[in-house]
N, C-alpha and C positions, 0 to 999 in steps of 0.2 A: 495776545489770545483774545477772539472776540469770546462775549458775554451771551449767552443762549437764555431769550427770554421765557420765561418761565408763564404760561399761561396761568391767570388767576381763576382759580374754581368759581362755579357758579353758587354752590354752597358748599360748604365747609362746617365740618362738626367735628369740635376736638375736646375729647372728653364731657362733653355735654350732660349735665343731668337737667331733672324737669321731672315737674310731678305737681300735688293738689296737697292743701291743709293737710289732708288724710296720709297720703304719703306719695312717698318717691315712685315715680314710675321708668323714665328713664334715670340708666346709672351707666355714667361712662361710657356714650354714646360718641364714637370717631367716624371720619369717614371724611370722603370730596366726592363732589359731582363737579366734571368737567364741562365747559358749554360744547355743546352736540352732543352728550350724553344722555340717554335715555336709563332710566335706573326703575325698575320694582321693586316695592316695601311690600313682603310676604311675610304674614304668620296670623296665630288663630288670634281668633276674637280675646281682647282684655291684654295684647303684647302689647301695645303703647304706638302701633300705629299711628292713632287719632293724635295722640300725646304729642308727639314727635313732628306728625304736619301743622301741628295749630303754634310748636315753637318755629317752625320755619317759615310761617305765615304772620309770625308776628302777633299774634295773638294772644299767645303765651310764654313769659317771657322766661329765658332759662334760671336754676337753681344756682348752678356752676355750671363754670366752663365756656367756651365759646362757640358760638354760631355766627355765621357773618355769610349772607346771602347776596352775590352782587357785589361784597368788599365791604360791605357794611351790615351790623348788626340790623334784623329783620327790622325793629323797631324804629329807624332810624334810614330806613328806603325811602325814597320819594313818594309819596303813594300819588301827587298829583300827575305822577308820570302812568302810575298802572303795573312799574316792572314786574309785577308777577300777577300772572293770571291764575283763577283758580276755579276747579267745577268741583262742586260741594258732592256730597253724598246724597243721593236723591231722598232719603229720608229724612234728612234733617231742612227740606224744602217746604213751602207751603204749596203746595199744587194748584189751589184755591185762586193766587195772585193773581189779579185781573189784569193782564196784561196781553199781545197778542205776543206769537213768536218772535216777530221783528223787534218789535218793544224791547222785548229781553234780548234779544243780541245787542240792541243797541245799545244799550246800558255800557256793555263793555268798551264805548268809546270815553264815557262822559270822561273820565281823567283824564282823556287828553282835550278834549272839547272846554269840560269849565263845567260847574252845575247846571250856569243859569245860559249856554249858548246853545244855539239849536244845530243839531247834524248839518253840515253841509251836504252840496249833491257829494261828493269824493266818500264822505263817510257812509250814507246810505249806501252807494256803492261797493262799499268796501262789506260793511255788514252784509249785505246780498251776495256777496262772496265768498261771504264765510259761511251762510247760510245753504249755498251752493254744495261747497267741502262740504256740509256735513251732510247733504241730503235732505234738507228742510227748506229750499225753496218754493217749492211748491204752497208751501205750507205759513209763509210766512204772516198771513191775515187772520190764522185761525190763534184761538184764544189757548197762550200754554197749558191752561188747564184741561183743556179735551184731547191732550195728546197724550199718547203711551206714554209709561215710563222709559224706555227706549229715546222714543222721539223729544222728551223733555231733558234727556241727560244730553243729546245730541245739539239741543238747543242752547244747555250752556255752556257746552264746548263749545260752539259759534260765538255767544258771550265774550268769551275768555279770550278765544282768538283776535277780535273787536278789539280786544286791549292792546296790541302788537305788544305782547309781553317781553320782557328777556326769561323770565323763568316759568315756565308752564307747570304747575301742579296739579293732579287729578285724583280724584279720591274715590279708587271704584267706578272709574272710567268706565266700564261695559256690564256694568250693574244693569240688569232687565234691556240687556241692546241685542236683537237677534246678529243671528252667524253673521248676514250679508252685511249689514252695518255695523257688525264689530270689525271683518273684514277692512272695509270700507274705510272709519276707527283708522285702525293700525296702520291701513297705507297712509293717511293724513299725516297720523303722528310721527313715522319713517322719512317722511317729506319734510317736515317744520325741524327733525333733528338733523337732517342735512342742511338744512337750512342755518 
């Protein structure tokens, strides 16, 4: 009898807890996300959303229980690889950063680049195409600061893309992004989960 391989989740949470000095906030947190899954985290403000993506991000490490992102505990990813991309919550950004658009998508190569190497042409290119996908082309010499909220959340979704992630995280993806470029948005993210 042949042996039927068992796809390994791209994250995994089994029984997970997680929480602050003050207290618990997740408790008994299960679940799998498969890779080409696309999954939404829904509920009102103070459920532990935030909670829950800063332990899958590695940031915060769990109470009990396990998380293993990739086949391995967040903490313990490669990060000089980049595997998980991520677009923050546009308020917890500084808008101010003087950088231009491109600037900031580029970012999202340096992991695989090195701190101290300079883009090659392949990666500017590749940023320009992800700058493209998002609809920020045009836009790519203007300073992130003078752009909507929309068009800065759009910008580090280009970022994050830059990474050739394995795991894409978004936190309020279409936070302040009109209809056509949420549209826009979702076809992208339809296309990277077939992918």
């Amino acid at each position: 009898m042949r042996s039927v391989a068992v796809e390994q989740p791209a994250l995994l949470l089994d029984e997970a807890v997680a929480g602050y000095e003050q207290a618990v906030v997740l408790l008994g947190v299960s679940g799998q996300i498969l890779p080409g899954q696309a999954v939404a985290l829904l509920g009102p403000n103070g459920s532990g959303k935030s909670t829950l993506l800063k332990v899958v991000l590695g940031l915060l490490d769990p109470l009990d229980g396990r998380v293993e992102v990739l086949g391995s505990p967040p903490n313990r990813l490669d990060r000089s690889r980049r595997q998980v991309g991520y677009v923050p919550q546009l308020r917890s950004v500084d808008r101010a950063f003087p950088v231009t658009v491109f600037d900031l998508a580029v970012m999202g190569r340096i992991g695989r680049l090195g701190l101290w190497r300079r883009p090659s042409g392949n990666d500017r290119a590749l940023v320009m195409g992800m700058l493209e996908r998002v609809g920020l082309e045009d836009l790519a010499a203007r300073p992130f600061g003078t752009l909507s909220g929309g068009q800065q959340q759009r910008a580090f979704l280009a970022r994050a893309l830059a990474q050739e992630p394995d795991l894409l995280v978004l936190d309020e993806p279409a936070a302040g992004v009109d209809e056509e470029n949420r549209e826009r948005i979702g076809t992208l993210l339809s296309e990277l989960r077939a992918q």
